[in-house]
TIFI-541362 format. One record per residue (C-alpha): residue in three letters; x negated, y, z. Coordinates in steps of 0.02 Angstrom, whole numbers, plus 50000, padded with zeros to 5 digits. Example, Ala and Ser with C-alpha at 12.3 -4.5 7.8 and 13.67 -1.06 7.14 Angstrom:
<sites>
+-----+-------+-------+-------+
!  aa !     X !     Y !     Z !
+-----+-------+-------+-------+
! ALA ! 49385 ! 49775 ! 50390 !
! SER ! 49316 ! 49947 ! 50357 !
+-----+-------+-------+-------+
</sites>
This chain:
<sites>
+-----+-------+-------+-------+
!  aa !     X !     Y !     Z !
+-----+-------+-------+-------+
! UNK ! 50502 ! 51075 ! 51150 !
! UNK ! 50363 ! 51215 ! 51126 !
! UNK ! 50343 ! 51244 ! 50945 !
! UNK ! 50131 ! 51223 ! 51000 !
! UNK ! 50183 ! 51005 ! 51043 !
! UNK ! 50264 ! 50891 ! 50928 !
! UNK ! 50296 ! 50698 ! 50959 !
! UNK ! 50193 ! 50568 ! 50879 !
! UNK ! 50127 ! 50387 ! 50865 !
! UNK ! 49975 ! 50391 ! 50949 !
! UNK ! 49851 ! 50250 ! 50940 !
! UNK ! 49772 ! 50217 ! 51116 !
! UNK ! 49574 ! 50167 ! 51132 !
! UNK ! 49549 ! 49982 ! 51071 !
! UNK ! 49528 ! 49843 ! 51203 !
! UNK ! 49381 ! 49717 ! 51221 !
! UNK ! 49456 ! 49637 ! 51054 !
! UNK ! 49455 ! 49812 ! 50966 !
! UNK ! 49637 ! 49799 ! 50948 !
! UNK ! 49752 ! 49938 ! 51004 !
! UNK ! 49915 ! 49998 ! 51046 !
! UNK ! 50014 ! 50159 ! 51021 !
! UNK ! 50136 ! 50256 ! 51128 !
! UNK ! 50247 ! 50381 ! 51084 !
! UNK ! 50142 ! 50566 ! 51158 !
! UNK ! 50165 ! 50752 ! 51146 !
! UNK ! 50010 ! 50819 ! 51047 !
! UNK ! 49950 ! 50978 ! 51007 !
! UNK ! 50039 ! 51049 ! 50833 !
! UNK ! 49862 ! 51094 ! 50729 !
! UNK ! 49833 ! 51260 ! 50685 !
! UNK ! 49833 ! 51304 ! 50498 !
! UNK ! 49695 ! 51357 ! 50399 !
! UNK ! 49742 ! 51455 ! 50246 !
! UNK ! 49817 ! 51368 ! 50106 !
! UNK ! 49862 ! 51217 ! 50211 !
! UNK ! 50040 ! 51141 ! 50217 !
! UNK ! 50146 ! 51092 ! 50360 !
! UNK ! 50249 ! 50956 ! 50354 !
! UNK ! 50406 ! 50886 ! 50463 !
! UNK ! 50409 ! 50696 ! 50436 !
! UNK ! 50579 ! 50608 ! 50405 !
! UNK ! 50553 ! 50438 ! 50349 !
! UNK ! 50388 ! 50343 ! 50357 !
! UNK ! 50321 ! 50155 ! 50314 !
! UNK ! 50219 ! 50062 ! 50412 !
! UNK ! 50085 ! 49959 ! 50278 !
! UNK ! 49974 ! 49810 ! 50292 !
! UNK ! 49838 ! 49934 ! 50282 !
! UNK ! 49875 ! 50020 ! 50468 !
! UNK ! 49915 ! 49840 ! 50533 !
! UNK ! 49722 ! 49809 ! 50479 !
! UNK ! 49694 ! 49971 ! 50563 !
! UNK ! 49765 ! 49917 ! 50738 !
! UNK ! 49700 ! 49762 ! 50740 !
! UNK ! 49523 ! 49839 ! 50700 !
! UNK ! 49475 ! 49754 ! 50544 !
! UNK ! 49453 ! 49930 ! 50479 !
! UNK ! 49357 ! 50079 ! 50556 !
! UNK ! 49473 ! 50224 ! 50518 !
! UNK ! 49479 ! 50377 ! 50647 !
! UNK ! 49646 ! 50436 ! 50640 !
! UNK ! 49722 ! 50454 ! 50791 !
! UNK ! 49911 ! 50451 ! 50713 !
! UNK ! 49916 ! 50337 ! 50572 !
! UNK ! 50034 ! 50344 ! 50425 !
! UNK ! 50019 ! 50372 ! 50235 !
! UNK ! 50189 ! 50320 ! 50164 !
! UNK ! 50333 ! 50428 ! 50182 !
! UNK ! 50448 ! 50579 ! 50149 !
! UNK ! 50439 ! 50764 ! 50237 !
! UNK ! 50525 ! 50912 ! 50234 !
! UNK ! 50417 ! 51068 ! 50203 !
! UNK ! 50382 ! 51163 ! 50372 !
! UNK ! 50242 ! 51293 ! 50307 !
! UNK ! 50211 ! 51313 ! 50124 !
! UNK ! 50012 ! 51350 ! 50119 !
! UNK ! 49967 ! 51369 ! 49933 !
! UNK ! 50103 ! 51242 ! 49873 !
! UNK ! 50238 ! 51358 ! 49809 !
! UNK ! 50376 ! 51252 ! 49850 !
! UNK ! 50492 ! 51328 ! 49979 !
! UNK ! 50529 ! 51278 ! 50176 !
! UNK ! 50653 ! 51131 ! 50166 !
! UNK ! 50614 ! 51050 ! 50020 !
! UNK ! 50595 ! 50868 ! 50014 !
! UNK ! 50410 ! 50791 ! 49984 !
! UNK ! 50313 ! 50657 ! 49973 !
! UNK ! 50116 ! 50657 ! 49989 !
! UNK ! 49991 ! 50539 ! 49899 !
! UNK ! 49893 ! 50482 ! 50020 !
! UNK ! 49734 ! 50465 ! 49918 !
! UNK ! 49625 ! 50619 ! 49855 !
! UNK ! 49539 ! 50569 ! 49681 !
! UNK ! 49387 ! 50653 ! 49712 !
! UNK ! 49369 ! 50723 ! 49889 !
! UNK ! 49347 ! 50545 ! 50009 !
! UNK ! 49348 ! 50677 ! 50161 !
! UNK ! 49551 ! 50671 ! 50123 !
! UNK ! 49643 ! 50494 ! 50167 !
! UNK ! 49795 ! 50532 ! 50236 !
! UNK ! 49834 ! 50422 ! 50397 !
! UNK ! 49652 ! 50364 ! 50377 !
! UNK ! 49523 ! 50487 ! 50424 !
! UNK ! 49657 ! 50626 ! 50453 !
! UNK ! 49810 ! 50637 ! 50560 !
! UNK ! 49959 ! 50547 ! 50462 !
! UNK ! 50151 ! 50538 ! 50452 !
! UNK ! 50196 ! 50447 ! 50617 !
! UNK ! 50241 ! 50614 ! 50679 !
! UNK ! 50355 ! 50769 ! 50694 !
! UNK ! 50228 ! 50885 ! 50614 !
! UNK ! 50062 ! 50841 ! 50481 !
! UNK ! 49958 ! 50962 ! 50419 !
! UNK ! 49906 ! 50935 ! 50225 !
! UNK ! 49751 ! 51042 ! 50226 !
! UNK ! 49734 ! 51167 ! 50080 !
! UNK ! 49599 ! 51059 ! 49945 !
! UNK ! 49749 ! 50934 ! 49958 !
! UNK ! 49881 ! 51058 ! 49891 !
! UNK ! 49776 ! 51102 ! 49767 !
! UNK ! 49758 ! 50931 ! 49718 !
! UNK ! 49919 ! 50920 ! 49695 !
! UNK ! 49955 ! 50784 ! 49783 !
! UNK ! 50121 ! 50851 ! 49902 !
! UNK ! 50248 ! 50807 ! 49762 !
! UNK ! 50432 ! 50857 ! 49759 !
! UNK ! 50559 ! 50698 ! 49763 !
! UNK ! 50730 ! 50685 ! 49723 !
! UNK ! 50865 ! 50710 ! 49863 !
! UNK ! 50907 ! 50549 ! 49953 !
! UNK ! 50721 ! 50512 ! 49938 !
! UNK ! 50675 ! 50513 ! 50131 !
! UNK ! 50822 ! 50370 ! 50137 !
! UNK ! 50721 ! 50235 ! 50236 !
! UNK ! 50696 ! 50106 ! 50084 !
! UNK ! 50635 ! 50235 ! 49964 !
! UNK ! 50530 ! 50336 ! 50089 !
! UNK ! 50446 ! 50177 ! 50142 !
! UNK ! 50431 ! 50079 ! 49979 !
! UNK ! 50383 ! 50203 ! 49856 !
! UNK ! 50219 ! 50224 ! 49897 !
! UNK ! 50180 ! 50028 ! 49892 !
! UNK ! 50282 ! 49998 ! 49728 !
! UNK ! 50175 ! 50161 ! 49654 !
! UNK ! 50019 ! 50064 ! 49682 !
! UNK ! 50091 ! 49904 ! 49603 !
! UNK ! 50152 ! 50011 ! 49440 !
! UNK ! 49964 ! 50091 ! 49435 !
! UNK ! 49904 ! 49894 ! 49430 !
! UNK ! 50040 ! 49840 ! 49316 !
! UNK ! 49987 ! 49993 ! 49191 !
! UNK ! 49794 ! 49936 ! 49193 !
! UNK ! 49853 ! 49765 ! 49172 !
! UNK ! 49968 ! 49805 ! 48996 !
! UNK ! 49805 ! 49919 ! 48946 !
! UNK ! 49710 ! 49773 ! 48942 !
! UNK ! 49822 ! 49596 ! 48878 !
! UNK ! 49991 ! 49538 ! 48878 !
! UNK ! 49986 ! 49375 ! 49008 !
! UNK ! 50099 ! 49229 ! 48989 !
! UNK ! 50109 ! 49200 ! 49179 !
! UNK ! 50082 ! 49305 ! 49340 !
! UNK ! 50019 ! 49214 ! 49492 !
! UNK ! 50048 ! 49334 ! 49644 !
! UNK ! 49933 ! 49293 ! 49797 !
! UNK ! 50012 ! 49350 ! 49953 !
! UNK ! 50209 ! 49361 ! 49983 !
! UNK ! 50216 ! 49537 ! 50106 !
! UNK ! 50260 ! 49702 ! 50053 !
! UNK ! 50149 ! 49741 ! 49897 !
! UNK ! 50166 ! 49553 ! 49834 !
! UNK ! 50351 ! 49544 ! 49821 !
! UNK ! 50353 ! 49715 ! 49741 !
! UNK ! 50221 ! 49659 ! 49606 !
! UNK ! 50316 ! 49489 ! 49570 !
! UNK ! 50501 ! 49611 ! 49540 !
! UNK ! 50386 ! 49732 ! 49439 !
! UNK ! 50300 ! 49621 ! 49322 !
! UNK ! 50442 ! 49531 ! 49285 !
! UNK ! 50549 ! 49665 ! 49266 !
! UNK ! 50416 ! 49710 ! 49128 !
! UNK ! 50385 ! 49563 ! 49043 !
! UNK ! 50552 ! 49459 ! 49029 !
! UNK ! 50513 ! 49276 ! 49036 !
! UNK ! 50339 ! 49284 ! 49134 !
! UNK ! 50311 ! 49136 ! 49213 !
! UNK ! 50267 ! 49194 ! 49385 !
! UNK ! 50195 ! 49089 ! 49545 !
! UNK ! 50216 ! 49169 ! 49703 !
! UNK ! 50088 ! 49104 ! 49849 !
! UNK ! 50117 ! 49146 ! 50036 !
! UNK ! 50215 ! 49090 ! 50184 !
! UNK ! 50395 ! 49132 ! 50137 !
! UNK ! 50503 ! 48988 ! 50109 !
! UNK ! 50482 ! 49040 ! 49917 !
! UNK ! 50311 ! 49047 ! 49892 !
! UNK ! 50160 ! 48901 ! 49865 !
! UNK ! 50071 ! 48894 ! 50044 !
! UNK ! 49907 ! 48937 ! 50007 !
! UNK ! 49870 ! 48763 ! 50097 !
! UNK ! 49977 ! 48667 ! 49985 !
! UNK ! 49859 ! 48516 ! 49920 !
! UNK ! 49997 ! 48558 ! 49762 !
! UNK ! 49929 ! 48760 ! 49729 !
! UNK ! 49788 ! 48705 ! 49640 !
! UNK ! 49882 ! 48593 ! 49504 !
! UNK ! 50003 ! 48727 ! 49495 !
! UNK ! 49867 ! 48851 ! 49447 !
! UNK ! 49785 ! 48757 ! 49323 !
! UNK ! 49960 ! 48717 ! 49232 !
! UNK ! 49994 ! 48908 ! 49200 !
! UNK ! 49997 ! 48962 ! 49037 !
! UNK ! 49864 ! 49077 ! 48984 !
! UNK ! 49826 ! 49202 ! 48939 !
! UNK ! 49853 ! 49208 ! 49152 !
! UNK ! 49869 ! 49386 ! 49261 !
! UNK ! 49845 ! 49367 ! 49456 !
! UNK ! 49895 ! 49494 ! 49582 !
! UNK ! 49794 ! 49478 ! 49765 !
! UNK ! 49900 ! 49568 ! 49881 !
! UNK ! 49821 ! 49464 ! 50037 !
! UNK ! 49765 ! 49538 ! 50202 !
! UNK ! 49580 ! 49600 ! 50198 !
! UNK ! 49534 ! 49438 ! 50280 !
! UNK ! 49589 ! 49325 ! 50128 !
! UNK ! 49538 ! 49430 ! 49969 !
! UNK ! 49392 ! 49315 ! 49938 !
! UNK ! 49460 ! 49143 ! 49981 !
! UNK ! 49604 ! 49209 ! 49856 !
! UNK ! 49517 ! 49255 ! 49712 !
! UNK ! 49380 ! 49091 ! 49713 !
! UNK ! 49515 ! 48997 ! 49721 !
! UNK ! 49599 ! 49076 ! 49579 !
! UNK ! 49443 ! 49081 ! 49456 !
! UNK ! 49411 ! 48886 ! 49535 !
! UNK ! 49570 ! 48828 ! 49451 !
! UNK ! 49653 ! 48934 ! 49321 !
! UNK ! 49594 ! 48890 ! 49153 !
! UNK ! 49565 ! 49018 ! 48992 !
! UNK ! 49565 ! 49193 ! 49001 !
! UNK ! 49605 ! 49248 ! 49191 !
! UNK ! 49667 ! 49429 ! 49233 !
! UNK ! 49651 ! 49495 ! 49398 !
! UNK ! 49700 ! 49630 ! 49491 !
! UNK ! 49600 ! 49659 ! 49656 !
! UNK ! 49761 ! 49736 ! 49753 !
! UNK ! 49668 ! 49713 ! 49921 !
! UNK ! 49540 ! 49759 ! 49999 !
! UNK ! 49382 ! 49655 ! 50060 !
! UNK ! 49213 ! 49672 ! 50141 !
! UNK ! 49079 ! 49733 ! 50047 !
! UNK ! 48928 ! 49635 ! 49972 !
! UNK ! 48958 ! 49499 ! 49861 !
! UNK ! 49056 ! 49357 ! 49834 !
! UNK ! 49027 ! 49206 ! 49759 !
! UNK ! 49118 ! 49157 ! 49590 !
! UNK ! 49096 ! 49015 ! 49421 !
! UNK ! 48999 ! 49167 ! 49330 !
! UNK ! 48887 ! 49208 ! 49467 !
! UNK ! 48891 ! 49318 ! 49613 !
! UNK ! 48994 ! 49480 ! 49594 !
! UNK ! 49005 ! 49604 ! 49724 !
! UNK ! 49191 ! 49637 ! 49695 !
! UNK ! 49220 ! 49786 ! 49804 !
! UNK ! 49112 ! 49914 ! 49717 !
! UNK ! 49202 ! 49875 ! 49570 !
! UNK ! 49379 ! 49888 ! 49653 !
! UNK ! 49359 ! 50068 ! 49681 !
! UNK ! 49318 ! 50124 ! 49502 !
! UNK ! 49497 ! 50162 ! 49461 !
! UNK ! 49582 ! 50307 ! 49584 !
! UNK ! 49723 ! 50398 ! 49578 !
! UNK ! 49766 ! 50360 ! 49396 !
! UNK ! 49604 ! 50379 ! 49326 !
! UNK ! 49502 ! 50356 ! 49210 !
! UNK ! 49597 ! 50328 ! 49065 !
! UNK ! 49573 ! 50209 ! 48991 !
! UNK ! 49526 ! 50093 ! 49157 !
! UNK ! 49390 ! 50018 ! 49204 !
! UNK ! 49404 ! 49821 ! 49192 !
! UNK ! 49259 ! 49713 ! 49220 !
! UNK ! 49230 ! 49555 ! 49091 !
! UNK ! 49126 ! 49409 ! 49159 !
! UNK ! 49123 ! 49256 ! 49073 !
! UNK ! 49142 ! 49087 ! 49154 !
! UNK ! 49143 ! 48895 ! 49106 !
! UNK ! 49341 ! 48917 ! 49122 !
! UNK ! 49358 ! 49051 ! 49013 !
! UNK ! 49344 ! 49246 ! 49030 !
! UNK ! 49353 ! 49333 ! 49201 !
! UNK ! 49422 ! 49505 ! 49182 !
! UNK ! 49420 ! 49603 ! 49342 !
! UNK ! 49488 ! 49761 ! 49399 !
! UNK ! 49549 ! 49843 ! 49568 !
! UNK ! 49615 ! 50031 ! 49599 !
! UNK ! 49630 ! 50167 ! 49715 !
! UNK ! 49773 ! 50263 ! 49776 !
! UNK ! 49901 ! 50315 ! 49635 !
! UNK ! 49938 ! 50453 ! 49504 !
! UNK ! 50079 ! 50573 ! 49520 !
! UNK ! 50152 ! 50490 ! 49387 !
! UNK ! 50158 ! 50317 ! 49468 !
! UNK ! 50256 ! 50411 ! 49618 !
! UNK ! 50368 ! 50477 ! 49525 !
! UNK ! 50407 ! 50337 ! 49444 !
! UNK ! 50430 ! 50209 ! 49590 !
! UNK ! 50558 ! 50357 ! 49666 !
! UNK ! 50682 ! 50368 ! 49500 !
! UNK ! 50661 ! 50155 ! 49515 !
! UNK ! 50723 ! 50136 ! 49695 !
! UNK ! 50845 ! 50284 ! 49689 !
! UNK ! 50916 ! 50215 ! 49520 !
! UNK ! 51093 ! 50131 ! 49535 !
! UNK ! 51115 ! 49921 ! 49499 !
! UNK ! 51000 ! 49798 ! 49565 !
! UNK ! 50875 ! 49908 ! 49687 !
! UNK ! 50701 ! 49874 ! 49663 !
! UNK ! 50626 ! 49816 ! 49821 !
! UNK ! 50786 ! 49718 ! 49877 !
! UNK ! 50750 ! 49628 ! 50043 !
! UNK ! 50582 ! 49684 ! 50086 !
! UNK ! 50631 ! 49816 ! 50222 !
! UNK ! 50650 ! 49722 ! 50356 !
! UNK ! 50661 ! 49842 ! 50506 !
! UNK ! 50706 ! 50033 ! 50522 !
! UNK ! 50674 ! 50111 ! 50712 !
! UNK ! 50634 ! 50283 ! 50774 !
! UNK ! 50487 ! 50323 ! 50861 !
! UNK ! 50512 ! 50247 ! 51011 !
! UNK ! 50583 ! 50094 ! 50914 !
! UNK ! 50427 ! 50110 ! 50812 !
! UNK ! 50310 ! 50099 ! 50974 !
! UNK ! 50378 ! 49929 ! 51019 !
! UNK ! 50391 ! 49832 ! 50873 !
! UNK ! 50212 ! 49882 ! 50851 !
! UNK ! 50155 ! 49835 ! 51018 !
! UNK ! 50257 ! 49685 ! 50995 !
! UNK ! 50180 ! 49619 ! 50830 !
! UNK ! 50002 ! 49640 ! 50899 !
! UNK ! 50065 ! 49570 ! 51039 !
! UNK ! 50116 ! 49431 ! 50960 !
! UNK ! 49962 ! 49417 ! 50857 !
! UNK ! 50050 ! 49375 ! 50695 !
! UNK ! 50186 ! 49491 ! 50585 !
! UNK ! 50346 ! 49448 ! 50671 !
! UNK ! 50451 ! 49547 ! 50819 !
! UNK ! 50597 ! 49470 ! 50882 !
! UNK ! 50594 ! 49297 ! 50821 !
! UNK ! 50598 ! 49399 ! 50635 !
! UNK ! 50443 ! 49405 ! 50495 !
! UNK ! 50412 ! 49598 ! 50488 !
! UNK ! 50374 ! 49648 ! 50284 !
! UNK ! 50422 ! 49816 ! 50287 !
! UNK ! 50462 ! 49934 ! 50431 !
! UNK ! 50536 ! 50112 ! 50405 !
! UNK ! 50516 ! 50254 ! 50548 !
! UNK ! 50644 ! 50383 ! 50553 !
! UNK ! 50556 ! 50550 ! 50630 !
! UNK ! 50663 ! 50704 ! 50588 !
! UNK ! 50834 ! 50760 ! 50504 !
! UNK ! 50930 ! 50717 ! 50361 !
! UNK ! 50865 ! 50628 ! 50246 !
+-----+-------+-------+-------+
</sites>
């Protein structure tokens, strides 16, 4: 192939519902500006954020999604690490918006990504570990950094005597492992559709809720569409002090709680990438008992880092179970296409949590 192409996951123009499809195309290689990286992709995830993205629930550009994974160095740029070496990228710039990796530019679902130059400086293409662009850790570590960032604000700010964890995917059963790995004898509640989890429909969930013991810490990993049902439900019925991190996203504008109307996802955003230190967390007072709210951003270096050394460390592997599928790129193409075909998150008669796409080399 003509070092000028390289194979990606392209997204195709939405239909009448604004939902799309990919295919597997040859696209142009882009040309590098100086300072910018180039990147071969080995291993990368496929998140709850570019299933929103498919389906149209979000508006992001990108042509070639993907903001989760492991590369080998192609072109240095500014980076001073050499050709070959193993990297991740985080996905989220702290203070340039302009940069969202698999968002608004060209992602990881191909054979070649360009990290432009303010993004190297950044530092945010971080050396990993080898066996790093192994399919679990490649596809998990970005998800499990975000839960760590949470899990930090949340230890900042109280030590809870339960967890409830609202939404049993990817970034939900990572949070329930984490926190508990954390705190040793946290009572946790896990709500979702698994056969372990408290449907959200259960005319049980909200008995269960109120019977926590507080002080209470809530993780909403939902999809987009069920931030707000998830979090009026939760200040509804958990009593004393409630602590609650806004993991999802939601539609802007606001929504409708016990202490009045708060418009949630301005306040979400005020943590990114690790700062400020210390957080931001938002107190509102309610007939229950204190309402203290926070949400965050992309991740820190540091959280990186740390969710690699946890899912390359030896004994019990964090993030057991939650890959569910590994394909290649063509693989890739149809277990999208068959998911949105199948308007829900299964393929094959199988729930999909976490998919890993193989690209390039060794790992």
């Amino acid at each position: 192939m003509s070092p000028a192409v390289h194979r990606a996951l392209r997204r195709l123009p939405p239909d009448a519902r604004g939902r799309t499809r990919v295919e597997v195309a040859e696209v142009p290689t882009p040309p590098l500006a100086p300072g910018d990286m180039l990147l071969a992709p080995l291993t990368a995830g496929i998140c709850g954020t570019d299933w929103q993205i498919l389906r149209g629930l979000r508006r992001d550009p990108s042509p070639v999604p993907g903001h989760e994974g492991v590369a080998r160095v192609v072109e240095p740029g500014d980076s001073g690490l050499p050709a070959g070496r193993l990297v991740t990228v985080n996905p989220t710039h702290p203070d340039d918006p302009s940069f969202l990796l698999g968002h608004n530019l060209p992602g990881l679902w191909a054979e070649r990504t360009r990290i432009p130059a303010s993004a190297v400086r950044a530092g945010l293409v971080l050396p990993v570990p080898d066996g790093a662009g192994a399919p679990r850790a490649a596809a998990l570590a970005e998800p499990l950094a975000s839960v760590l960032y949470g899990l930090r604000i949340a230890r900042h700010t109280t030590r809870p005597a339960a967890l409830a964890v609202w939404g049993d995917g990817t970034v939900g059963r990572l949070a329930r492992e984490a926190w508990q790995r954390e705190l040793p004898g946290l009572r946790t509640l896990l709500v979702g559709h698994g056969a372990d989890a408290v449907h959200p429909l259960d005319p049980g969930l909200p008995r269960a809720l109120a019977g926590l013991p507080g002080p209470v810490a809530a993780v909403i990993a939902t999809p987009r569409t069920g931030t707000r049902q998830a979090l009026a439900a939760l200040d509804r019925h958990v009593r004393g002090a409630l602590l609650v991190d806004v993991h999802a996203g939601l539609p802007e504008g606001p929504v409708p709680l016990t202490a009045g109307p708060v418009d949630v996802a301005a306040l979400r955003a005020d943590n990114c990438g690790g700062g400020p230190w210390p957080p931001r967390v938002h107190r509102f007072d309610r007939p229950a008992g204190p309402l203290l709210l926070y949400g965050h951003r992309g991740v820190g270096g540091e959280h990186l880092r740390q969710a690699f050394d946890l899912l390359l460390a030896g004994g019990a592997p964090a993030g057991a179970g939650v890959l569910t599928h590994t394909v290649d790129l063509e693989g890739a193409a149809d277990l999208v296409n068959s998911v949105l075909d199948a308007d829900d998150r299964s393929a094959g008669g199988r729930r999909v949590l976490k998919a890993a796409i193989r690209i390039g080399g060794p790992t």
